[in-house]
MIVO-610980 format. One record per residue (C-alpha): x, y, z. Coordinates in steps of 0.001 Angstrom, whole numbers, plus 500000, padded with zeros to 6 digits. Layout:
BEGIN
XYZ/...
***
This chain:
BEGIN
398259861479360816/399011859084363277/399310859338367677/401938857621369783/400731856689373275/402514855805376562/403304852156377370/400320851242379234/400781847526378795/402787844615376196/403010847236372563/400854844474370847/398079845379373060/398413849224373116/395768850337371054/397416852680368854/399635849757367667/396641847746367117/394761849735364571/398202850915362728/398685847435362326/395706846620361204/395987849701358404/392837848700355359/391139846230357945/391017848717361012/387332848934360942/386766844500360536/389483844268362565/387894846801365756/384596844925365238/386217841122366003/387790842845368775/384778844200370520/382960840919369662/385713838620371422/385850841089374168/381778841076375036/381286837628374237/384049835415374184/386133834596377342/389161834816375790/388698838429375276/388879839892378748/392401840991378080/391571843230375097/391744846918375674/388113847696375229/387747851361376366/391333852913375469/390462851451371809/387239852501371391/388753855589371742/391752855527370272/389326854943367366/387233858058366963/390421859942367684/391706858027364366/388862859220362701/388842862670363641/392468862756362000/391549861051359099/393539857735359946/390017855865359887/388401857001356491/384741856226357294/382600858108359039/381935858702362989/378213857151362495/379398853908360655/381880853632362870/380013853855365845/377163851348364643/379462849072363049/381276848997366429/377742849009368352/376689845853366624/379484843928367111/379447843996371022/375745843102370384/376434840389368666/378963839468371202/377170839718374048/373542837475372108/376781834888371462/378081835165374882/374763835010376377/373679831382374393/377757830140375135/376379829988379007/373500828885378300/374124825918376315/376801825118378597/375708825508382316/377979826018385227/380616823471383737/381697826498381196/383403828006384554/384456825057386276/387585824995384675/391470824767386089/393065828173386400/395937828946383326/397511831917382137/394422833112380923/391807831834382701/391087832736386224/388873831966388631/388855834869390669/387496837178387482/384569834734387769/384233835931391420/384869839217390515/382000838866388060/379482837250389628/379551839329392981/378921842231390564/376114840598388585/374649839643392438/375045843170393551/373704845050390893/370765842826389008/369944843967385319/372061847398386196/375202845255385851/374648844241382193/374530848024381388/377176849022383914/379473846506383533/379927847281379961/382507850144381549/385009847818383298/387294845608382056/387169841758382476/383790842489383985/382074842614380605/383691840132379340/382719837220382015/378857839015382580/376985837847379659/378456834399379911/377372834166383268/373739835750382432/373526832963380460/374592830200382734/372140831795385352/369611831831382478/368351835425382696/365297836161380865/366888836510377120/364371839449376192/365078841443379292/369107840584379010/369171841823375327/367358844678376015/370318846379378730/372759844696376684/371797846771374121/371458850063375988/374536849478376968/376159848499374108/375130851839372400/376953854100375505/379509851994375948/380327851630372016/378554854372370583/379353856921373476/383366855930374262/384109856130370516/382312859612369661/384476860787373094/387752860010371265/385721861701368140/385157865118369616/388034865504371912/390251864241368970/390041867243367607/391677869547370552/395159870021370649/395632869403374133/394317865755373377/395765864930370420/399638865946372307/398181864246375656/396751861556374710/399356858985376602/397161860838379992/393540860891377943/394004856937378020/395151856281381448/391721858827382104/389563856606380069/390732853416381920/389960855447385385/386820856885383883/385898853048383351/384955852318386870/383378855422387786/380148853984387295/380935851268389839/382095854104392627/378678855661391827/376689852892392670/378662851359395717/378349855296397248/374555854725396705/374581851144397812/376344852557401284/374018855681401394/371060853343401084/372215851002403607/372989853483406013/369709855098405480/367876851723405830/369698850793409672/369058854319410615/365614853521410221/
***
């Protein structure tokens, strides 16, 4: 059984496309996916979120043979791995790995982007930004290049890793296997990319609450 979804984007990058295409290899193919997105620069176009769940929703109907757990840790590890590569990448390489001219697929202003997150949120932004796209992409590079403590950097990536992975994937799992899903799912997609940057509303209503609190005072 296979799912059609709505044209969110070029149909090479729509993630139902992606793991059809990929038919035997789906499961080596998701993992180099995930690792490009979380640790290689090149990777901050990938659709992270719609294909993790796109993916449990494949194995709910059978289109992914293996099981939700291997799936999920197979899928956990890779953007581990990413992220430990992506992490040494800015490390070994400094501030020149951003000081680049802007192209097609570079662009400055994700950097910005990035690193006014990273400065806004602290160690809460290697968990959190695992949730929105180009954002995780560009963080553990630049945690790198701004040398963050590797033990305490591994240890969020990893938490978040495991609900970002883990959690998105076993969402496509479980709801995969309602009817109103599995005939919707052009809308469940465009909910997961809105779902994405929920945490960040969250924690900019705090950040406002808090400062409004703090100049009452």
């Amino acid at each position: 059984m296979t799912t059609s979804t709505l044209a969110l984007g070029p149909e090479w990058l729509q993630p139902d496309v992606i793991i059809s295409w990929l038919g035997p290899w789906a499961l080596i193919g998701l993992a180099v996916i995930v690792f490009a997105e979380c640790g290689l620069l090149l990777g901050f176009f990938l659709p992270g979120d719609s294909l993790l769940f796109t993916a449990g929703l494949f194995v709910a109907q059978g289109a992914i043979g293996a099981p939700l757990w291997a799936v999920c840790l197979l899928l956990v590890v890779a953007a581990f791995a990413g992220n430990v590569v992506g992490y040494y990448i800015g490390r070994a390489a400094g501030p020149a790995v951003f000081d680049k001219p802007e192209s097609r697929l570079f662009k400055p202003k994700h950097v910005a982007r990035t690193q006014e997150f990273f400065d806004s949120y602290g160690n809460r932004a290697v968990v959190l930004g695992r949730f929105v796209p180009i954002v995780r992409t560009f963080i553990t590079v630049m945690a790198g290049v701004g040398r963050m403590d590797a033990r305490r950097y591994l240890t969020y990536s990893l938490v978040g890793g495991v609900l970002w992975a883990a959690g998105v994937t076993a969402l496509g799992f479980w709801l995969g296997q309602l009817a109103f899903v599995r005939d919707n799912i052009e809308f469940m997609l465009i909910l997961i990319v809105l779902l994405s940057v929920l945490p960040i509303v969250v924690e900019v209503v705090r950040a406002r609450r808090s400062g409004g609190a703090h100049a009452a005072t």
